[in-house]
N, C-alpha and C positions, 0 to 999 in steps of 0.2 A: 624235217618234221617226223615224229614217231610216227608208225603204223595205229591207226585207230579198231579200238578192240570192240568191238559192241558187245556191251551186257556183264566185260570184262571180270569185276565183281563179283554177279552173279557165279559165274561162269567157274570163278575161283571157287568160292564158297563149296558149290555145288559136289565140285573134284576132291575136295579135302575130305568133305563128310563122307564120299563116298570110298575114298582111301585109308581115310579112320576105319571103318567099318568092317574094308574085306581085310588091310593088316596089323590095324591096331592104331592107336592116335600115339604112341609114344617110336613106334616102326616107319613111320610116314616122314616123310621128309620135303620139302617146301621145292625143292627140286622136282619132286615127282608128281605135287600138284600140279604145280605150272604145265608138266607135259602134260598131266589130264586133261587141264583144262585148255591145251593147245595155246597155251601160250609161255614170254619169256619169265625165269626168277625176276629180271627186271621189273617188267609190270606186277605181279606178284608184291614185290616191294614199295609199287606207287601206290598200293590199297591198305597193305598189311605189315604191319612191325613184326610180327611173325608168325608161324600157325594156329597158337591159340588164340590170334585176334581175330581168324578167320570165324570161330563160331559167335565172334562177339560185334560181331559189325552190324551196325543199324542204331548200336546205343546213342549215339551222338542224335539221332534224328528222336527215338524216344524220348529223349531229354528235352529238347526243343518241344516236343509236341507239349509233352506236359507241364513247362514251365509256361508258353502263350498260351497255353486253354485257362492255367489257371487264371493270367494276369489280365484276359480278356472274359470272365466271367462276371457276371453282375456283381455289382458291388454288397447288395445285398444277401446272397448268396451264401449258405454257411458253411465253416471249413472243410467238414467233410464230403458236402457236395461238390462241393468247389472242386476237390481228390476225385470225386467219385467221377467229374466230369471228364476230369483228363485222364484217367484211366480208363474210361471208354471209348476215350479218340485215340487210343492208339490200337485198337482193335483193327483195324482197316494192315496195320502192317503185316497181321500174321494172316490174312485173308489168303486163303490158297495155300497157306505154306505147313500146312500141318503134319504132313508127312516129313519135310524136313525139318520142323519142329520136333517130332518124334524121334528121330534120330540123333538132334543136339542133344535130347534129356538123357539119352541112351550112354551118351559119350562123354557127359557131365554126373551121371549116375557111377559111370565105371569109373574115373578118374577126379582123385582126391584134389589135383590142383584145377580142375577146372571148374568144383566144387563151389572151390574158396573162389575165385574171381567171378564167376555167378553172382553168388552175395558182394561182393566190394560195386559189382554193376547195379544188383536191387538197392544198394546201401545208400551209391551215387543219386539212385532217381530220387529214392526218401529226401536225402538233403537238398537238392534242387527243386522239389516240390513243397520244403517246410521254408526254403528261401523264399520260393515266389508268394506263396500265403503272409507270410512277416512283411515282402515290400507291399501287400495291401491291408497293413495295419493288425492282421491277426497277431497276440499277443502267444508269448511262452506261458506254460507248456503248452499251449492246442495247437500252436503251429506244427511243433513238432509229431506231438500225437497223433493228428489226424492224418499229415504226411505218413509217419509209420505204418499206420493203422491200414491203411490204402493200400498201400504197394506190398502189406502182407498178402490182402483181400486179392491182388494180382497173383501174389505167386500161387497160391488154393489155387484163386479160379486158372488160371493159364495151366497146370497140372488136372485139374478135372476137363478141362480142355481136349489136352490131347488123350484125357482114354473114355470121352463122351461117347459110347457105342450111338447116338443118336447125332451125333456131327454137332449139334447145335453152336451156334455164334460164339466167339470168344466175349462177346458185351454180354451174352447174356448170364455165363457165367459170374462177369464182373457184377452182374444187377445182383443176382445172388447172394454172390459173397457179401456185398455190401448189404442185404437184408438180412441177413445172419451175422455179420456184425453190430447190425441198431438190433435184434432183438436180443442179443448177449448181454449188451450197454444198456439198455433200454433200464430207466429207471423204474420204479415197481411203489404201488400203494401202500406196499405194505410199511409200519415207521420199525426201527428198530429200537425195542427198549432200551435203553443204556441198565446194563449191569449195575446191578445192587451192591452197597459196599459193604463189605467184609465183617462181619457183626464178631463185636471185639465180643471176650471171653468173659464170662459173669464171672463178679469176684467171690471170693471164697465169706460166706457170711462169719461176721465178728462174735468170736465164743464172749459171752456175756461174763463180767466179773461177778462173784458169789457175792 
């Protein structure tokens, strides 16, 4: 039987970010995590398909969260609440981890491909979150839209997040975001006149025969 690693994951995660940092995320090598992290390439391998999946570990749990919050919300419950709900229950993941959040955005800021996989992971939650709304009958486009709409309101708030000089809650930012979203939407009393048509050109009056 293997040696058993406690926290192993962590452990990795932790060693990577911190070897990105002092020699760079393209200089670091999966070799040198492991020894940080005291442990082998092997285990290294039972967690991660390779270094860049180290900053991306937890999506598979995100996903989950917010495909049963939505499928277990009230029935009556509207699309975008429904988003707004699971983007709040997943607040509890980044709890503590803000400092090492600050360092992912650091290392996704400096580097164009980790950029782009960032977004294919927000891009992943949107369509897993416009899936679970459609299997409780929400129709196109709002399934889609509200999905979108949400997990934009995540990226804002998880960015005013990490540079809240006041610490506050990652939910509270999400409650935010999502009130600056309905009043952006938010329809208005006012009606809009429809435009006037085009007033055709007076004709040239008929010279009178003598």
């Amino acid at each position: 039987m293997g040696r058993w690693e406690p926290n192993a994951r962590d452990r990795l995660a932790q060693a990577a970010i911190t070897l990105f940092l002092e020699y760079g995320y393209d200089r670091t090598t999966v070799e040198e995590i492991a020894a940080r992290a005291g442990l082998t390439e092997r285990t290294f391998f039972r967690y991660f398909t390779d270094k860049k999946e180290v900053l991306f570990g937890g999506s598979e749990a995100l996903h989950e969260r917010i495909v049963s919050t939505i499928a277990e919300a009230p029935q009556e419950t509207a699309p975008l609440d429904t988003v707004a709900a699971a983007l709040e229950s997943m607040a509890p993941f980044f709890k503590d981890r803000r400092d090492h959040a600050r360092a992912r955005q650091a290392l996704l800021a400096a580097h164009a491909e980790l950029r782009e996989r960032e977004l294919i992971k927000l891009a992943s939650l949107a369509s897993a979150a416009a899936d679970a709304l459609r299997k409780r009958g929400v129709t196109e486009p709002t399934a889609s839209l509200a999905a979108e709409a949400g997990i934009a309101v995540f990226k804002v708030a998880f960015e005013r997040w990490l540079e809240d000089p006041k610490a506050q809650d990652l939910s509270r930012h999400i409650q935010l975001g999502l009130e600056e979203l309905r009043a952006v939407t938010a329809s208005t009393s006012t009606t809009v006149t429809p435009a006037a048509p085009p007033r055709q050109p007076a004709r040239p009056a008929r010279a009178r025969k003598p």
